[in-house]
C-alpha positions in Angstrom: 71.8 100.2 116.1 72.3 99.3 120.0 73.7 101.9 122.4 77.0 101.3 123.2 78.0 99.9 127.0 78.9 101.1 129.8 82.9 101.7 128.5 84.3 100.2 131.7 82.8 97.3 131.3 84.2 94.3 129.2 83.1 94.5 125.8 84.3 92.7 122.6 85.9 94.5 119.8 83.9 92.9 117.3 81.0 95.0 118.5 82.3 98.2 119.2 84.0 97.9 115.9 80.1 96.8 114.0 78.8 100.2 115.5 81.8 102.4 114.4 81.8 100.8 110.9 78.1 101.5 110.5 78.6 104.9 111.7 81.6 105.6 109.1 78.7 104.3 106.1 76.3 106.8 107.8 78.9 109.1 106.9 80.8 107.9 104.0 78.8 106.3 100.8 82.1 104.7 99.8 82.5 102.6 102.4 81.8 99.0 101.3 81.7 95.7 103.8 82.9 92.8 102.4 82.3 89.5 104.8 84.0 86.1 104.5 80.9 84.5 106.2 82.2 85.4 109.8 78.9 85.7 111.5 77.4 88.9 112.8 78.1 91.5 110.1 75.0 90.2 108.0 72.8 91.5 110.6 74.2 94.2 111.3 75.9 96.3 108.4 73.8 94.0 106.2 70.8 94.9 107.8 71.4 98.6 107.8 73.1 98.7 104.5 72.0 95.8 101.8 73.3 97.2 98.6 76.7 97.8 100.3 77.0 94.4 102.0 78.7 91.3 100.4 79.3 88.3 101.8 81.9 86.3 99.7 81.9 83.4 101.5 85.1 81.4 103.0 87.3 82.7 99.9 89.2 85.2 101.4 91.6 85.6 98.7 89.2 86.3 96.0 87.7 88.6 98.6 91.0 90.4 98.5 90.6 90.9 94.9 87.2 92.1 95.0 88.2 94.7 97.1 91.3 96.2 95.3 88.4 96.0 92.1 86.5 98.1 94.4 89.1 100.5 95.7 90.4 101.6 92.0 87.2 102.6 91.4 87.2 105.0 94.4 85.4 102.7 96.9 86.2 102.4 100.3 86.5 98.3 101.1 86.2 96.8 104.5 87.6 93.3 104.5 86.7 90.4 107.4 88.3 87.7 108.0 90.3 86.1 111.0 94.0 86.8 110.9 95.6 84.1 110.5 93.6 83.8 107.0 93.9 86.9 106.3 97.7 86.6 106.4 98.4 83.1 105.2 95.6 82.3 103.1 95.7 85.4 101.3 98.3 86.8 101.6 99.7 86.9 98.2 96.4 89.0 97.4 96.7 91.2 100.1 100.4 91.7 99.4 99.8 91.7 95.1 96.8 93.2 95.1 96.5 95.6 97.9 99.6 96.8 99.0 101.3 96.4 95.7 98.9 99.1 94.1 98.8 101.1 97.5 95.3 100.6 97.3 93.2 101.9 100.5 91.6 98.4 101.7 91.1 98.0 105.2 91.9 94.5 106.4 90.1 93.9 109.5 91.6 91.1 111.0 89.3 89.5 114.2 90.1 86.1 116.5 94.1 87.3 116.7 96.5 85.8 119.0 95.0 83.0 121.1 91.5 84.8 121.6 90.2 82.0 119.4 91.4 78.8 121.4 88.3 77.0 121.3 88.6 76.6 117.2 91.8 74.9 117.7 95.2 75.6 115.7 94.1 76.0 112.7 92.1 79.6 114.2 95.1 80.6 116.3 96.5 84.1 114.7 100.4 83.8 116.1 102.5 84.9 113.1 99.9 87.5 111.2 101.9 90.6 112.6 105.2 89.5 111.1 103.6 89.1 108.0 101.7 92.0 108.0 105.0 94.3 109.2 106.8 93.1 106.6 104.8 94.9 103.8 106.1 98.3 102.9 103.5 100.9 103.1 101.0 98.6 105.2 99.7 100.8 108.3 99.5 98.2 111.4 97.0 98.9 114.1 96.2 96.4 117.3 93.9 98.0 119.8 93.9 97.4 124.0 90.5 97.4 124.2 86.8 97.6 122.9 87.0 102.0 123.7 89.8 102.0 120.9 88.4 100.0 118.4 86.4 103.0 117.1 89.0 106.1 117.2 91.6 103.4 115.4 88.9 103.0 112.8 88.3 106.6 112.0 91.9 107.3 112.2 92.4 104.8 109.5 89.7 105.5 107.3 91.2 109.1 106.4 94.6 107.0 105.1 95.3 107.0 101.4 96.5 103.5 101.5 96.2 100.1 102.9 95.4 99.6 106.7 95.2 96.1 109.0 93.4 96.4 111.8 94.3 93.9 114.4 91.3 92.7 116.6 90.3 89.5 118.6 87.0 87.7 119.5 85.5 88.3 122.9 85.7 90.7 125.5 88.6 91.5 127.4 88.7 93.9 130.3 88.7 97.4 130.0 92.8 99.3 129.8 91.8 102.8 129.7 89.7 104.5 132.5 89.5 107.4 130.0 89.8 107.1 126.4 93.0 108.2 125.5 93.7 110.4 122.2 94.5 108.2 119.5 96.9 109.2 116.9 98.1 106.8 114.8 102.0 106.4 114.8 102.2 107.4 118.3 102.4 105.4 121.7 100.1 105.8 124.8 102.4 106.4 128.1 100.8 104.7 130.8 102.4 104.6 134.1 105.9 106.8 134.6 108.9 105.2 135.9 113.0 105.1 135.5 113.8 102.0 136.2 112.5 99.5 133.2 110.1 100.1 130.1 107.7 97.9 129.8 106.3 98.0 126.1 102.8 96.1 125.3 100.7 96.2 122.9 97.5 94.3 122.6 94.2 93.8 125.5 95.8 90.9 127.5 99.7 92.2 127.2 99.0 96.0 127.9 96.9 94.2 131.4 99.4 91.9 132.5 102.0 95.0 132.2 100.1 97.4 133.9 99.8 94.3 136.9 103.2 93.4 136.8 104.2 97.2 137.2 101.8 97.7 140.4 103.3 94.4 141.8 107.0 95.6 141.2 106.5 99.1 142.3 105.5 97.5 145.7 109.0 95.9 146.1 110.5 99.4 144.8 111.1 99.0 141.2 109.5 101.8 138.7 108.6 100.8 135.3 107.5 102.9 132.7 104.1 101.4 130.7 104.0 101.9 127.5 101.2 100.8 125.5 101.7 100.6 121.6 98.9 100.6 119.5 100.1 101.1 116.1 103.0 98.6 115.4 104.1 100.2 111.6 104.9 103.2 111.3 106.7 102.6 115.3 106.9 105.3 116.8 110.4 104.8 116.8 111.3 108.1 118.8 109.3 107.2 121.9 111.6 103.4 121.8 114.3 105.5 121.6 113.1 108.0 124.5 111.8 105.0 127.0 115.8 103.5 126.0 117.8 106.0 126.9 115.2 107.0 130.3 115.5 103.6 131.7 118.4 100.6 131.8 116.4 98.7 129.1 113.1 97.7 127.4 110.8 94.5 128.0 108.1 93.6 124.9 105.4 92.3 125.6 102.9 90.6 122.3 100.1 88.4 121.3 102.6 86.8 118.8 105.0 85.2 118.2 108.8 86.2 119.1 109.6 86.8 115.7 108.3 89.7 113.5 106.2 91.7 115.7 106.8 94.5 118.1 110.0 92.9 119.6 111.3 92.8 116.4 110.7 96.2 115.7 112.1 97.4 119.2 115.2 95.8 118.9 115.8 97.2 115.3 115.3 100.6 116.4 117.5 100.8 119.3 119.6 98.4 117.6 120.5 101.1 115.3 119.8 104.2 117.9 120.4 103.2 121.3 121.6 99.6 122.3 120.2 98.9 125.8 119.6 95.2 127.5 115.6 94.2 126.1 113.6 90.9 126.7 110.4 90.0 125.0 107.8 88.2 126.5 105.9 86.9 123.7 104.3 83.2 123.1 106.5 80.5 122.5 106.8 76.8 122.5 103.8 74.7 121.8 100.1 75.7 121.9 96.8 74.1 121.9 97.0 70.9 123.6 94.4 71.7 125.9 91.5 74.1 125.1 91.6 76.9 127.5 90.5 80.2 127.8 92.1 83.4 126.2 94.2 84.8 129.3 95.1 81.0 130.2 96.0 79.9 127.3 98.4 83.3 127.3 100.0 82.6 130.5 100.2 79.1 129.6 102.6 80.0 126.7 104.9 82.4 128.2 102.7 85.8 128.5 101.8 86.2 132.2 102.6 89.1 134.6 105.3 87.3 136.0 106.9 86.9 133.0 106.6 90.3 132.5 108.0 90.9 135.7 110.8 88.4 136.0 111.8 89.6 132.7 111.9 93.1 133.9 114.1 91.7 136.8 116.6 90.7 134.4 116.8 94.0 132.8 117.8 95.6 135.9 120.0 93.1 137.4 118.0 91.8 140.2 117.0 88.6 138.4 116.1 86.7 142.1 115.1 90.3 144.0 111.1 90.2 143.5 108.5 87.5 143.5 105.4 88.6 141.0 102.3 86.2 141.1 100.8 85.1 137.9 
């Protein structure tokens, strides 16, 4: 097994996560990796563990039904697929199968969001969350980086129940200088402020917040950063906190507007505490023109200065600051 890197430096989640998984089978005989052919696992936790690798092959929803076999029978299954498959392809498996017998299956889900924009459309993972949201009893974790890939995966493995673990493809710069605490159902405060809130929630989002809150705080405007790791359970009382702290709340996803963490937001202080609340998210068309990850973001709406115009608008001063891309 290779040493981890240097944690500041950019690393992709798909690694970290191979060297935590192999360190929960060190640990755990019941883990099991099940591989839909996605390249990489085979020599790795294949490699170190043969008689608990399978790869099923591009049939992700039979893989789905392998593992719910596996965990009545008091295994512990590890899933792979990208997410949009694992949400559209199988998802009557993972909702049926899985989640319908509370069974504990981790779903990792890799190549989310755009982070994937070189396979075209059909690999882009836009609409995974609201899916994945939507099923009761479902724990919903998206990491900001490679250095929480491995506390969100041995925080999950001690569930009793289903778990999808939300990852993309390459490496994306490092959020944390040091590794936060990571407690599942619970948000990760990252800048203070009483202006604005500024909720994020995956690598590229939780960036462009953190830049869009230095390049407001230049001009005078304080925003709170808020990074959100585990979309369901919300930690509802922190939304509620940040809504009451500041004049209002700006979302900012890898997704699509509908069913993710804006959603989620604006039910909870819907019900608790209305306040003004945009969501920066990615809209419109995508993938006329291969690009990479962070362009193909910005290009579709997610950009610091979206974050920061939207935060603008929050607080009334829609035409008061200019934040660059």
């Amino acid at each position: 097994m290779t040493a981890a890197p240097d944690r500041k430096e950019p690393e992709s989640p798909r690694l970290a996560y191979r060297r935590a998984l192999i360190e929960l089978a060190e640990a755990d005989e019941r883990v099991i990796c099940l591989d839909s052919d996605t390249g990489g696992l085979e020599n790795t936790f294949g490699a170190r563990f043969p008689e608990r690798y399978v790869n099923v092959g591009i049939a992700e929803a039979n893989m789905f039904g392998i593992a719910a076999g596996l965990a009545s029978r008091g295994y512990l299954p590890y899933v792979h697929t990208m997410a949009t498959f694992a949400t559209m392809r199988a998802a009557e498996q993972l909702k049926v199968d899985i989640v319908g017998n509370e069974l504990p299956v981790r779903v990792v889900a890799t190549h989310a969001g755009l982070s994937a924009t070189h396979f075209g459309t059909t690999h882009y993972g836009l609409e995974d969350l609201a899916v994945a949201r939507a099923l009761m009893d479902l724990t919903v974790v998206v990491p900001a980086d490679a250095s929480e890939t491995a506390p969100a995966l041995r925080a999950l493995h001690t569930l009793p129940g289903p778990s999808y673990l939300r990852l993309g493809r390459s490496a994306t710069p490092a959020v944390h200088d040091v590794v936060p605490r990571f407690e599942l159902g619970r948000v990760v405060p990252l800048r203070t402020g009483d202006d604005v809130t500024l909720m994020a929630m995956g690598p590229y989002p939780v960036l462009m917040a953190l830049q869009a809150a230095d390049e407001l705080l230049a001009d005078g405007v304080r925003c709170r950063v808020v990074q959100v790791h585990t979309l369901s359970p919300l930690d509802t009382g922190a939304v509620v906190r940040a809504a009451r702290a500041t004049a209002g709340l700006v979302t900012v996803e890898e997704h699509r507007p509908c069913g993710g963490l804006g959603d989620a937001v604006a039910e909870t202080i819907g019900e608790h505490c209305p306040v003004p609340h945009l969501r920066v998210a990615v809209r419109g068309r995508v993938g006329t023109v291969v690009r990479g990850h962070r362009e193909a973001l910005e290009e579709a709406g997610v950009s610091a200065a979206a974050i920061g115009a939207a935060a603008l608008r929050v607080i009334g001063k829609p035409e008061a600051v200019k934040v660059d891309a």
